[in-house]
BAPA-775735 format. One record per residue (C-alpha): x, y, z; residue in three letters. Coordinates in steps of 0.25 Angstrom, whole numbers, padded with zeros to 4 digits, always signed. Layout:
N
XYZALA;...
This chain:
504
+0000+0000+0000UNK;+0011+0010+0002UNK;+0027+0011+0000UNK;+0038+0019+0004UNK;+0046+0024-0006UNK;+0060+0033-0008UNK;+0063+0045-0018UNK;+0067+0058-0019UNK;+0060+0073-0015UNK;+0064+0083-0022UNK;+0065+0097-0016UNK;+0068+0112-0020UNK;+0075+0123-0011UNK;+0068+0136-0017UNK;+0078+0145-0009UNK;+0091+0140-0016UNK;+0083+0137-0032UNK;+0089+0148-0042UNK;+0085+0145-0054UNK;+0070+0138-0051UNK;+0067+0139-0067UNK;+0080+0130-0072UNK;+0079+0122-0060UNK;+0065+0117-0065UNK;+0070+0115-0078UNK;+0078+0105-0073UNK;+0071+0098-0062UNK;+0060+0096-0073UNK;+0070+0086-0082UNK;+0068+0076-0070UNK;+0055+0082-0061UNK;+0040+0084-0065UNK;+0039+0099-0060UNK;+0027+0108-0060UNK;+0036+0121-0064UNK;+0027+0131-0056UNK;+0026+0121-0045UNK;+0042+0121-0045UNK;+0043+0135-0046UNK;+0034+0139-0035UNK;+0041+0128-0025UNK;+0054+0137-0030UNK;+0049+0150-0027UNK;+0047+0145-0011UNK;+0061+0154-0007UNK;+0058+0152+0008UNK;+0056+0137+0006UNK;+0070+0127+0004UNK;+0062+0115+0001UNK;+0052+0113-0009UNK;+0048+0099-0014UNK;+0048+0098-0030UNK;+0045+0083-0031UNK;+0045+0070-0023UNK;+0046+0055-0023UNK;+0055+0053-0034UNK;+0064+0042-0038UNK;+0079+0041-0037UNK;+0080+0043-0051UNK;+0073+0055-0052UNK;+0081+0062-0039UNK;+0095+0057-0048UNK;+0090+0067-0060UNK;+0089+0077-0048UNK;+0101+0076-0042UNK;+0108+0078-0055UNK;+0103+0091-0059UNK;+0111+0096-0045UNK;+0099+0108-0043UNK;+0105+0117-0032UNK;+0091+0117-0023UNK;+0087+0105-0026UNK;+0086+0094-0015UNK;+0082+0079-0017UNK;+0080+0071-0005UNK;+0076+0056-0004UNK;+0062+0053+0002UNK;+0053+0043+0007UNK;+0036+0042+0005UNK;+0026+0032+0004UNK;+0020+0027-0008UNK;+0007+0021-0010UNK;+0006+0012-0022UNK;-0009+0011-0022UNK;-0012+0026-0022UNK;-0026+0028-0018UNK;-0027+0012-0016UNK;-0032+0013+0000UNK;-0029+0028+0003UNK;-0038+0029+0015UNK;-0031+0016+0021UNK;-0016+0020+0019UNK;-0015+0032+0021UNK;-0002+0039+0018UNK;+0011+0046+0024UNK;+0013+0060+0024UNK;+0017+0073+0031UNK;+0011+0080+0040UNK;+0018+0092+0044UNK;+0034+0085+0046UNK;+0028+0072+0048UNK;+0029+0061+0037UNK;+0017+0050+0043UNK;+0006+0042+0040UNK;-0006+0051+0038UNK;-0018+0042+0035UNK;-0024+0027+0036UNK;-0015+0016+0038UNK;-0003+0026+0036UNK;-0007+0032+0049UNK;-0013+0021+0057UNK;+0000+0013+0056UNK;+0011+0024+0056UNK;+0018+0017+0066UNK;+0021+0005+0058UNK;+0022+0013+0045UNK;+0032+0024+0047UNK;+0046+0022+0043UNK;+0059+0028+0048UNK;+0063+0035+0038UNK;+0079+0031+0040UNK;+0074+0017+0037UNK;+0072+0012+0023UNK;+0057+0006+0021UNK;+0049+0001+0010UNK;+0033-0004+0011UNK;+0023+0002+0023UNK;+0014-0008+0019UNK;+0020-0022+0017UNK;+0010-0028+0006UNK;+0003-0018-0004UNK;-0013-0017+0004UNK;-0010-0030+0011UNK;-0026-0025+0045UNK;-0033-0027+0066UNK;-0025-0017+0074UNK;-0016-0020+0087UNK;-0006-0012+0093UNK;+0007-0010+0087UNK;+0013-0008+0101UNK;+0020-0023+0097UNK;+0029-0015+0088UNK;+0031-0002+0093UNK;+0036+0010+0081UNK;+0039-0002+0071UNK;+0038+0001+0058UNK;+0031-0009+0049UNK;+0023-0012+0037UNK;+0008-0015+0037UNK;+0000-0023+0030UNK;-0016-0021+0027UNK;-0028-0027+0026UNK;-0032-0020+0014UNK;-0032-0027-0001UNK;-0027-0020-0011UNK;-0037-0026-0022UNK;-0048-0024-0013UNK;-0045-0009-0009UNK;-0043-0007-0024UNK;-0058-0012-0028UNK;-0066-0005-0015UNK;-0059+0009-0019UNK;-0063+0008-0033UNK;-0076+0003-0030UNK;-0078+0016-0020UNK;-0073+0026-0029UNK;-0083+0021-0040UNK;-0093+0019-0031UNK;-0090+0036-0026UNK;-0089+0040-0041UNK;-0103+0033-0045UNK;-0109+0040-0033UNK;-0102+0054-0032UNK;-0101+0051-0016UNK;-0093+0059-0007UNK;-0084+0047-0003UNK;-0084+0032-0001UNK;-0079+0021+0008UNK;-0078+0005+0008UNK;-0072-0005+0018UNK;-0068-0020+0014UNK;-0067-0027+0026UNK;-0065-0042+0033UNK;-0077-0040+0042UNK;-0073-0052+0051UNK;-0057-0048+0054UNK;-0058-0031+0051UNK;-0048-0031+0039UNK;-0051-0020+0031UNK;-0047-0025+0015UNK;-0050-0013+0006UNK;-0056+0001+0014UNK;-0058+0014+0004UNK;-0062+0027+0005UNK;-0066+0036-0009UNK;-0059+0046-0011UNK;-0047+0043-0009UNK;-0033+0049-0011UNK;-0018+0045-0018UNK;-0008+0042-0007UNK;+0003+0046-0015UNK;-0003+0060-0018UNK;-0012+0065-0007UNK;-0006+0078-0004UNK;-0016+0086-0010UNK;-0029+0079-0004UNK;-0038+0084+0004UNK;-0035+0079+0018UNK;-0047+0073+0021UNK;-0046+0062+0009UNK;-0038+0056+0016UNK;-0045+0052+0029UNK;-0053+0038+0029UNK;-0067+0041+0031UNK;-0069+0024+0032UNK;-0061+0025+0044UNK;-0063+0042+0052UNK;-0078+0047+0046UNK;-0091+0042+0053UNK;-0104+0041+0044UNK;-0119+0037+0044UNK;-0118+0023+0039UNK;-0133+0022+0036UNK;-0141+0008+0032UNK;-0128-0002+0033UNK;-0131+0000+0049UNK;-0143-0007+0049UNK;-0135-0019+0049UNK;-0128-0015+0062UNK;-0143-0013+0068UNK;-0150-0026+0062UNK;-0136-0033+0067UNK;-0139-0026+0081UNK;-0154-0030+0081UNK;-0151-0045+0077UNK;-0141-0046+0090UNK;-0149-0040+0100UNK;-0160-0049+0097UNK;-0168-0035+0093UNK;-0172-0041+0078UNK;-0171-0052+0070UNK;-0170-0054+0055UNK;-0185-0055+0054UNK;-0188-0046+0064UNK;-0199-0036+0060UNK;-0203-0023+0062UNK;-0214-0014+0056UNK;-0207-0002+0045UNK;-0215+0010+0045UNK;-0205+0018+0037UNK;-0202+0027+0045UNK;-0204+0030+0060UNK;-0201+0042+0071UNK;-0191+0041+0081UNK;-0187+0051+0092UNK;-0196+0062+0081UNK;-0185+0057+0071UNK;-0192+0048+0059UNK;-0183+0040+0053UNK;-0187+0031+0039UNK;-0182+0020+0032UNK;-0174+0025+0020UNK;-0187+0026+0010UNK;-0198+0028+0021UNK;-0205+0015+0017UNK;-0212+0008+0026UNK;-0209-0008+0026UNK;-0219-0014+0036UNK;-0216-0026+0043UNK;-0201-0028+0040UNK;-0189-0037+0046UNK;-0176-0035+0048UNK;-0170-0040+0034UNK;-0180-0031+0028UNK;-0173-0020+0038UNK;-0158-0023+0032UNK;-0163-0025+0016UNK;-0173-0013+0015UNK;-0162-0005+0025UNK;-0176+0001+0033UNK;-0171+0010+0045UNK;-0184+0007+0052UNK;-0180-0006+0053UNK;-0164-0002+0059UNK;-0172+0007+0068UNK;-0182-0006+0071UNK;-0168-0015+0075UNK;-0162-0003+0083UNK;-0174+0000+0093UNK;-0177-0014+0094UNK;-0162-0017+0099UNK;-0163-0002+0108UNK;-0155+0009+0107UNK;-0144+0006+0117UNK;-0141-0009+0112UNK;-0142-0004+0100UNK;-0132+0007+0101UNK;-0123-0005+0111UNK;-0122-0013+0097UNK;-0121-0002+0088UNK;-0108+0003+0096UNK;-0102-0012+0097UNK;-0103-0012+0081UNK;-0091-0002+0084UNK;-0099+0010+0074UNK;-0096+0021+0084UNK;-0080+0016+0087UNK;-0065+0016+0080UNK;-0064+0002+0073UNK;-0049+0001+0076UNK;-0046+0002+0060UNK;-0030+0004+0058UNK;-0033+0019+0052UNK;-0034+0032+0058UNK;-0043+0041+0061UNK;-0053+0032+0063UNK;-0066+0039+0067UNK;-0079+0034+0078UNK;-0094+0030+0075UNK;-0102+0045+0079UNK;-0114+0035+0087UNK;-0118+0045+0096UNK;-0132+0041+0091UNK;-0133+0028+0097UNK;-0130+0033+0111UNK;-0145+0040+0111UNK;-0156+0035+0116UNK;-0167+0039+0106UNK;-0171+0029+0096UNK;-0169+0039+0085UNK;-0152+0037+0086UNK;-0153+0022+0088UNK;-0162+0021+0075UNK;-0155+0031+0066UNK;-0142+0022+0070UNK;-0148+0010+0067UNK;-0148+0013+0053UNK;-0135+0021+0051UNK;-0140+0035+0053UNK;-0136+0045+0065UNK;-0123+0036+0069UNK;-0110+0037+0059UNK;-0099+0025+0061UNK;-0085+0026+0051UNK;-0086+0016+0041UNK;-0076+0008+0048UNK;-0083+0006+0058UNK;-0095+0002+0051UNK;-0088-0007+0043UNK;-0083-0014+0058UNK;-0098-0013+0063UNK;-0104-0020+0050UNK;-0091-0029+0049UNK;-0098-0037+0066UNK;-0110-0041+0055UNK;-0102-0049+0046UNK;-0092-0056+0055UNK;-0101-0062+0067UNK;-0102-0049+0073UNK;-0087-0047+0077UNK;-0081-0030+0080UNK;-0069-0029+0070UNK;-0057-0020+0068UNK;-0056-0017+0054UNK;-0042-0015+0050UNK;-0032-0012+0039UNK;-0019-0017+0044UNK;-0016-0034+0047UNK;-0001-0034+0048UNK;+0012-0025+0052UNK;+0025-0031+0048UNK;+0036-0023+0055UNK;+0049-0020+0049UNK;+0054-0027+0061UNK;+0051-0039+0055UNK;+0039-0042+0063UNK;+0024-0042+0061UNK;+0011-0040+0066UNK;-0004-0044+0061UNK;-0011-0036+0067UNK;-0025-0042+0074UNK;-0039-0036+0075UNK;-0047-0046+0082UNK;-0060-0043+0089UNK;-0067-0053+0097UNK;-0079-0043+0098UNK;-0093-0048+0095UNK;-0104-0035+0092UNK;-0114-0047+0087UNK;-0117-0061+0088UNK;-0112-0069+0076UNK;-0126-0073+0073UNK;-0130-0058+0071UNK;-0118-0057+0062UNK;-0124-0068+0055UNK;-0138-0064+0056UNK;-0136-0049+0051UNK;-0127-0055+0039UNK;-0138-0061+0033UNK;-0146-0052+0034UNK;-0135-0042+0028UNK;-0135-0054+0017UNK;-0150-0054+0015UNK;-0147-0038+0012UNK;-0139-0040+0000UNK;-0147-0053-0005UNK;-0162-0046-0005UNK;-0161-0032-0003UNK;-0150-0025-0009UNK;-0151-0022-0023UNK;-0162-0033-0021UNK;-0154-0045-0019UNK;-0147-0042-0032UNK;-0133-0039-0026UNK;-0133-0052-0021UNK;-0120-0058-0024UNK;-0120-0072-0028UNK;-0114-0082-0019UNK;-0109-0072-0008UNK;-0117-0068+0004UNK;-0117-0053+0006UNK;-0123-0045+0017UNK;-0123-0031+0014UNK;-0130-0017+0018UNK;-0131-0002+0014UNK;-0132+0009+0019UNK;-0136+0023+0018UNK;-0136+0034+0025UNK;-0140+0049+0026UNK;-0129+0058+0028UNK;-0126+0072+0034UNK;-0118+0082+0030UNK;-0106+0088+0039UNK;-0110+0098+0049UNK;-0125+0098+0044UNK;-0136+0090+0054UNK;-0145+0080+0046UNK;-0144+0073+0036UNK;-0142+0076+0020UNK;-0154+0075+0010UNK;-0147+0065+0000UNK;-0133+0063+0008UNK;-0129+0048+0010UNK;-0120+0040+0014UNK;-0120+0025+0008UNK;-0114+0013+0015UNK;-0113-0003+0012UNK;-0108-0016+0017UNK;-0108-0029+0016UNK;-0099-0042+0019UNK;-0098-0056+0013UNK;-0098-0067+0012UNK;-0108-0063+0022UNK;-0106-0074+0033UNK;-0092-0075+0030UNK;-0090-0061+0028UNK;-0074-0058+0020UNK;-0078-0043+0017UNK;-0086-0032+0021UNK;-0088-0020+0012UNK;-0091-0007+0017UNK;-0095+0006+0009UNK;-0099+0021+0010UNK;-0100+0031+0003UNK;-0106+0047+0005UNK;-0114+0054-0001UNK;-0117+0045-0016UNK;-0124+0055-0023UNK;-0138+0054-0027UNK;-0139+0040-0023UNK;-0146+0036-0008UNK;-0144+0023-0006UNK;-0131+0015-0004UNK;-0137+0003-0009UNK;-0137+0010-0023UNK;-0121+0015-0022UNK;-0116+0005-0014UNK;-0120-0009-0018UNK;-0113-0011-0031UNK;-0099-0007-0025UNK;-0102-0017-0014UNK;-0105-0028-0023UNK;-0094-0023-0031UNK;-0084-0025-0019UNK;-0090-0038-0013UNK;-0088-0046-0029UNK;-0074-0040-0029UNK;-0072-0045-0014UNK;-0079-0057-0017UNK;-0069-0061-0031UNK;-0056-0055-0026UNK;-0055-0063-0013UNK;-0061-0072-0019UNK;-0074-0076-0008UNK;-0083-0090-0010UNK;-0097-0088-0012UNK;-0103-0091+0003UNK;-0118-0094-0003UNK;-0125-0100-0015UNK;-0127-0091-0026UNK;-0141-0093-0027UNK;-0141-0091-0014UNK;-0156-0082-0011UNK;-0157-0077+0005UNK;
């Protein structure tokens, strides 16, 4: 993912250049100057060091040497290089100054600058040991020991989800997009992307803010994909069942606040598979009362949505839950179906991962080894023994999740044959910053889904904000989904786990 390399800067004094015009005359037989540029760097009389050009070979810095400039310097230098570009921007991060201090600046750069930084007297090739080859422990073991790491992340697969996503942004003219490819049942973390993105070789001119990793430090409104949480909640309480019923006006007035499913419709007498396939926020709002407002805010807390994950990045941001700590039904049923509480899609990706693994609290991660330049190595362990549901409701809400994708979306038609699914979307009104109430037309659209669903391998996370004249995520995010989960499927190369005329 990223190399050290050695060159040559090359470098002006403007208080000892005397003929600026003949001197780029010459430097131009061996440099590609910008004349203006040059001469503006010249005509800095109280400045004795101005940089003209940087990384360049030894081949280069020979021609250099030979013309004998009286002003001229050329120093040997050291940088990092990164060979994929953009390729995982967000996750690597990059080294530069700040002020007089050279040092990793963002992602795993940062997080690991302990391992990763070099003594400049020594000679050193790769940071990463293998090109995109992650559970935290202390590194007290090995105390300022430089090393190299080595990730989670899969080069291929990284590669597919950002293209995916910046297709998806293009189609849709969102403000930006996000995607996590995850192990649910060990936390490893094999392709995680954020559109847009920026060059790690050439980020000096970027706005700032590009470059922090809104998968991992922003908090959002998550919307419909938090139904699962509360149907899971229900199911392991004992509060519901799969064919549980409750009678759908519509719409219904809480604490003087109405609140409606998302076309007003009435259903009648409905279960709770009908709850999850039409996405009815009565029927969230049904499960959430039914479990009460404080158990309900104990479970929705254990899911980890209002907590850091542990994730080896920094910056990492907290769940705004405040909500759930009310006592009015109002907060706990908003909650219940994504609205009113905002969680980091890292977070939400850990809650939704305790549904597909028998109802285990993971740490997702990005890092699963350190070798040390010592000689030694550590495989680093995040292993969690804590249970947030009982298996059987990991089983349970599973196929239910399955039943989702098999009957309802796109009416069963994105039904992959062979492969068990379990999937949901998302939709969410949004606000804007510093403005009370939400946006006429605003959303935030959010999916997951994991499979084989009883075995789960992957879980694929996605968001984007604001798509532009489009409201429901089923309509922007199910193609990219599929799209990923065909591509996950062939690429590691996962058995069907049912009969392909299977019909549930």
């Amino acid at each position: 993912a990223a190399i050290s390399r050695s060159g040559f800067t090359v470098a002006i004094n403007p208080q000892i250049i005397k003929d600026p015009e003949e001197i780029y005359k010459n430097l131009s037989q061996v440099l590609v100057l910008d004349k203006e540029e040059f001469l503006t760097k010249v005509s800095k009389k109280d400045r004795t060091y101005e940089e003209i050009a940087k990384y360049l070979n030894a081949e280069t810095a020979d021609k250099l040497k030979v013309l004998n400039i009286y002003g001229l310097n050329i120093s040997t230098d050291k940088w990092r290089f990164y060979p994929g570009g953009k390729l995982a921007s967000h996750i690597i991060g990059f080294v530069a100054y700040k002020e007089n201090e050279l040092a990793g600046r963002y992602g795993l750069e940062r997080y690991y600058e302990d391992v990763l930084k070099r003594d400049p007297s020594k000679a050193y090739n790769n940071f990463f040991a293998e090109f995109f080859s992650n559970v935290k422990e202390s590194l007290s073991e090995y105390p300022q020991e430089e090393g190299n790491i080595i990730t989670t992340i899969e080069s291929s697969t990284q590669l597919f989800l950002e293209n995916e996503l910046k297709d998806v942004r293009e189609k849709w003219g969102s403000d930006g997009i996000g995607g996590v490819i995850i192990n649910p049942t060990n936390g490893e973390i094999m392709a995680m992307a954020w559109n847009p993105s920026f060059d790690l070789n050439n980020f000096k001119e970027s706005d700032v803010s590009i470059f922090s990793n809104p998968l991992v430090e922003s908090r959002y409104e998550m919307g419909s994909i938090v139904k699962s949480l509360t149907m899971a909640i229900g199911l392991d309480t004992g509060a519901v069942t799969a064919s549980s019923t409750y009678y759908d006006s519509g719409c219904t007035t809480l604490n003087t606040e109405k609140i409606c499913n998302y076309d007003k419709v009435a259903r009648g007498t409905a279960n709770m598979q009908q709850v999850l396939n039409q996405s009815l926020n009565l029927g969230a709002a049904h499960v959430a009362l039914k479990v009460g407002n404080e158990k309900f805010s104990e479970y929705m807390k254990n899911f980890g949505v209002g907590t850091e994950t542990g994730i080896d990045l920094p910056n990492e941001g907290r769940g705004l839950i405040d909500n759930l700590d009310e006592k009015r039904d109002i907060e706990t049923v908003t909650a219940s179906y994504g609205q009113g509480v905002a969680f980091t899609p890292i977070a939400t990706v850990r809650a939704l991962s305790v549904l597909a693994n028998g109802g285990i609290l993971i740490t997702p991660h990005l890092v699963k080894k350190i070798e040390y330049q010592n000689g030694l190595s550590k495989k680093m362990s995040f292993v969690s023994d804590k249970q947030i549901i009982k298996k059987e409701t990991s089983e349970e809400i599973t196929r239910m999740l399955v039943n989702v994708v098999d009957k309802a979306l796109r009416d069963g038609t994105a039904k992959i044959p062979g492969y068990s699914v379990a999937a949901k979307t998302g939709t969410a009104q949004m606000t804007d910053e510093g403005r009370a109430g939400y946006v006429d037309g605003k959303y935030l659209h959010s999916f997951f889904g994991y499979f084989p669903a009883y075995k789960p391998r992957f879980l694929v996370f996605l968001f984007q904000l604001y798509p532009k004249n489009v409201r429901y995520a089923s309509e922007t995010l199910t193609d990219p989904f599929l799209n990923i989960t065909k591509f996950l499927i062939n690429y590691y190369q996962i058995p069907p786990d049912r009969p392909e005329n299977v019909n549930q």
